[in-house]
C-alpha positions as CSV (number, residue, x, y, z in Angstrom):
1,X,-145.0,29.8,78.3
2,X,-145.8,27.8,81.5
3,X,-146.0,24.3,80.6
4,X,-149.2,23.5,82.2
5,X,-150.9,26.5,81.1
6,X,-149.4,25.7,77.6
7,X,-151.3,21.7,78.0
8,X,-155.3,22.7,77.0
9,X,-153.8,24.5,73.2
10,X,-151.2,21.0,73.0
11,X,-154.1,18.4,73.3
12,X,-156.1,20.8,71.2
13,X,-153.6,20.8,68.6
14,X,-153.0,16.8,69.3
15,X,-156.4,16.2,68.7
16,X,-156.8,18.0,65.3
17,X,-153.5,16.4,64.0
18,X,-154.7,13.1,64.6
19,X,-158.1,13.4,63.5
20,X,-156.8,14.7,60.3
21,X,-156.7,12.1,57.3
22,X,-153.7,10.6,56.9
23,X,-151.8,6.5,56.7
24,X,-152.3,6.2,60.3
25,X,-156.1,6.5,59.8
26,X,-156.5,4.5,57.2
27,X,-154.4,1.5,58.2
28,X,-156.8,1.9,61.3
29,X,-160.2,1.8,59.1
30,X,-159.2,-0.8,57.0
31,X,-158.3,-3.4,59.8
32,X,-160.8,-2.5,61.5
33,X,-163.6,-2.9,59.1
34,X,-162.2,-6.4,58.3
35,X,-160.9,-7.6,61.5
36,X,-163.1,-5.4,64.2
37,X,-162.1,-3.6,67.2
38,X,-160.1,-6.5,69.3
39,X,-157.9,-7.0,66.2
40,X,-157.2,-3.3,65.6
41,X,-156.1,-2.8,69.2
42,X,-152.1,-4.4,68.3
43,X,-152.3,-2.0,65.1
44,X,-152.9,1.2,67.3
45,X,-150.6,0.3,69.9
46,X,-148.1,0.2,67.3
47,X,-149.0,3.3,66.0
48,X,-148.3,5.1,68.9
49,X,-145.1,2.8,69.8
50,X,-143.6,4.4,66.5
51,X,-145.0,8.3,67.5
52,X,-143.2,7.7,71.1
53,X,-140.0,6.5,69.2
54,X,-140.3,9.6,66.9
55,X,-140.9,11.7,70.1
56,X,-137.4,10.5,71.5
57,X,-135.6,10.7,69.0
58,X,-136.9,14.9,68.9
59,X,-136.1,14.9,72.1
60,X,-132.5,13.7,71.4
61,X,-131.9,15.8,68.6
62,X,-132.2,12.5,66.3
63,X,-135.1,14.2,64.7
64,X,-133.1,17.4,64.0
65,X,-130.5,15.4,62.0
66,X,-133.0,14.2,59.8
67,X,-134.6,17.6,59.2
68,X,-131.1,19.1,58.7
69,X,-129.7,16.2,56.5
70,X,-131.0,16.3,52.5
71,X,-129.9,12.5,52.5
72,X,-131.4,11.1,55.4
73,X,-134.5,13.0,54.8
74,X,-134.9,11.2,51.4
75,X,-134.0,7.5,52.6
76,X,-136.8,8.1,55.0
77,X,-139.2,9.5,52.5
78,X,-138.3,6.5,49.6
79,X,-138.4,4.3,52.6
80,X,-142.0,5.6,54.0
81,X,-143.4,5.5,50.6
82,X,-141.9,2.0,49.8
83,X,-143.7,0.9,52.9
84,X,-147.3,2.8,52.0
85,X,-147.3,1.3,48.3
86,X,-146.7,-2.2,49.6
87,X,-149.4,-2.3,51.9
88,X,-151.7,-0.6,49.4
89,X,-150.3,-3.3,46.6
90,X,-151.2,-6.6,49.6
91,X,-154.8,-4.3,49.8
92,X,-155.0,-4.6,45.9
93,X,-154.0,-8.4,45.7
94,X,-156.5,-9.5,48.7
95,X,-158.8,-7.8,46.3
96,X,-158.0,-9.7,43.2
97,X,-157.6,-13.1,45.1
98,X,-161.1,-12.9,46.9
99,X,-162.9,-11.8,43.3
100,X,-164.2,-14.9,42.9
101,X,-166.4,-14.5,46.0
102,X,-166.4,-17.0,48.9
103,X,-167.7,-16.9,52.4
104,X,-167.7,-14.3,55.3
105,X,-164.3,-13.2,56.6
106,X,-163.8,-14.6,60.2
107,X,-161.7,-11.9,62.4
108,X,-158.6,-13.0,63.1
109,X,-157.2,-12.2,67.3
110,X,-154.4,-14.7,67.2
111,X,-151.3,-13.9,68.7
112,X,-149.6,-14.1,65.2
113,X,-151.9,-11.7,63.8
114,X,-152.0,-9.4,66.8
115,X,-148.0,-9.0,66.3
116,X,-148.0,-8.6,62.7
117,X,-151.3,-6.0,63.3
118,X,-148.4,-4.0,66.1
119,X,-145.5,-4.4,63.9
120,X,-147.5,-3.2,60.6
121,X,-148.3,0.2,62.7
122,X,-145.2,0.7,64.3
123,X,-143.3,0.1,60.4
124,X,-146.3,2.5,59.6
125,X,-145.3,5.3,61.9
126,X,-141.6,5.1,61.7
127,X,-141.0,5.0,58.1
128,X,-143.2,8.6,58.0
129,X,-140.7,11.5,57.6
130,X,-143.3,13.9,58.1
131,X,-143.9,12.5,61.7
132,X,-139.8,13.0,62.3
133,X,-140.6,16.6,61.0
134,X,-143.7,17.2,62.9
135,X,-141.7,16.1,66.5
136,X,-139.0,18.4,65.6
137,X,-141.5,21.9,64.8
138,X,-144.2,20.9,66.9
139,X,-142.9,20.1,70.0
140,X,-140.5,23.0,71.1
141,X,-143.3,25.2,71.0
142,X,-144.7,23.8,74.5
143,X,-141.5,23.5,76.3
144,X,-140.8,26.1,78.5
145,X,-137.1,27.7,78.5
146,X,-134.9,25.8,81.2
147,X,-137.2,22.9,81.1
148,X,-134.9,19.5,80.3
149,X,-135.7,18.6,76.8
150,X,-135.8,14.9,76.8
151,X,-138.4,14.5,79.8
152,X,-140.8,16.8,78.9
153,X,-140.9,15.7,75.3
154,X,-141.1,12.7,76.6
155,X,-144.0,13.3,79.4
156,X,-146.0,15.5,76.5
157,X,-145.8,12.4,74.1
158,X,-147.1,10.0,76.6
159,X,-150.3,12.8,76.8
160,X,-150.1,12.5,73.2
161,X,-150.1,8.8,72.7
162,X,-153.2,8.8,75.5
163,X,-154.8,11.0,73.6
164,X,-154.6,8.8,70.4
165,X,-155.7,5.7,71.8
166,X,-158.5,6.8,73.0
167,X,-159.0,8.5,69.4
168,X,-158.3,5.6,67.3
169,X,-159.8,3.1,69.2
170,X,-163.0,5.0,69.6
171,X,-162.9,4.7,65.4
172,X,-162.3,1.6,65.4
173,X,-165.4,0.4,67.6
174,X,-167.4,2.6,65.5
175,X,-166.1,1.2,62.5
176,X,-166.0,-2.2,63.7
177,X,-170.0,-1.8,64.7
178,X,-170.7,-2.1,61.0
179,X,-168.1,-5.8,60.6
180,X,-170.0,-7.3,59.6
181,X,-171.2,-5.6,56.4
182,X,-168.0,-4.5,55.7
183,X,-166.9,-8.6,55.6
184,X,-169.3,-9.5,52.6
185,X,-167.3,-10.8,50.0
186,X,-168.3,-7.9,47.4
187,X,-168.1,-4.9,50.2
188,X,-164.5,-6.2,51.4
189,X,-163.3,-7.0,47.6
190,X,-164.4,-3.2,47.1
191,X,-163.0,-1.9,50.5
192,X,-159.7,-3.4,50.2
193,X,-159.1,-2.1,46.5
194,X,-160.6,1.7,47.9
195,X,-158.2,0.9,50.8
196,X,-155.2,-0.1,48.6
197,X,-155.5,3.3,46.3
198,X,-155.4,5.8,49.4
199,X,-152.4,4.0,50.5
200,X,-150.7,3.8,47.1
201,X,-151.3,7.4,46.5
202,X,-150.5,8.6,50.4
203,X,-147.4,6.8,49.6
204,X,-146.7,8.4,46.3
205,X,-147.8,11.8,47.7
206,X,-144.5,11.4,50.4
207,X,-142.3,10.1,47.6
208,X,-143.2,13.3,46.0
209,X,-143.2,15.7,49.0
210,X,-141.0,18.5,50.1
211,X,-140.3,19.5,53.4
């Protein structure tokens, strides 16, 4: 298949993937209910850091190695649920510290936070064994035969990551429209704890998945 005729079907595809529900979207809706837009920004860019990693590594044959290996595939998966439960279990605590009630959450665009937001999306991404998996099917399917591997994986994930962006920061603002309701003290105690169960159980359901 010709690469560029192959390009409407692979941002189709993109598209529906990303849209689907998943930790990446709702790292994306919690942060930015309670932080807004600006803040969420770092989170998606890190996001997207870890899916260009991923996309690499595919295009190395890193990604293969992890599909092929039992053990490797299992650190990932104990490691990418680890990582899904914590964040759920710091949603579940901000819950139970703020129960008291107290005063409107200010959003927080410091440069502090805005690392922690890109280095809490990036862990996000990477420690997902279904995204190594994903690189590995998905991508061979749009590279023509003859075509260097590592490029064009590399040139279709930078369409992907655009694609993303654009996605998840178009959620974001719509999400982060309605701040400031979602920052009451008895919406955002409620938010966080809905927040921290669809992360505990998105973690438990990779602890518990196959290939």
């Amino acid at each position: 298949m010709d690469l560029v005729a192959s390009l409407p079907v692979f941002l189709l595809s993109v598209v529906l993937i990303s849209a689907s529900p998943g930790p990446a979207i709702a790292l994306i809706f919690r942060r930015a209910a309670l932080r807004g837009v600006r803040a969420t920004v770092p989170t998606v860019l890190g996001l997207e850091a870890g899916l260009y990693v991923w996309a690499i590594a595919a295009g190395a044959g890193l990604a293969a190695l992890v599909a092929a290996s039992e053990a490797a595939y299992l650190v990932l998966r104990v490691v990418g649920a680890a990582v899904l439960v914590s964040l759920g279990a710091l949603a579940w605590f901000a819950a139970w510290r703020d129960r008291g009630g107290g005063g409107e959450v200010v959003a927080t665009t410091g440069r502090r936070s805005g690392w922690f937001a890109f280095g809490e999306g990036a862990v996000v991404q990477l420690a997902n064994p279904k995204a190594a998996i994903f690189m590995f099917a998905f991508y061979p399917q749009f590279i023509p035969a003859g075509r260097p591997l590592l490029a064009t994986t590399a040139l279709l994930a930078l369409l992907q990551v655009a694609v993303e962006v654009v996605l998840y920061v178009s959620l974001a603002a719509a999400v982060g429209r309605a701040g400031a309701w979602f920052r009451r003290p008895q919406i955002r105690r409620r938010l966080e704890a809905v927040s921290g169960t669809v992360l505990i159980g998105l973690g438990v359901r990779v602890a518990a998945s196959s290939r």
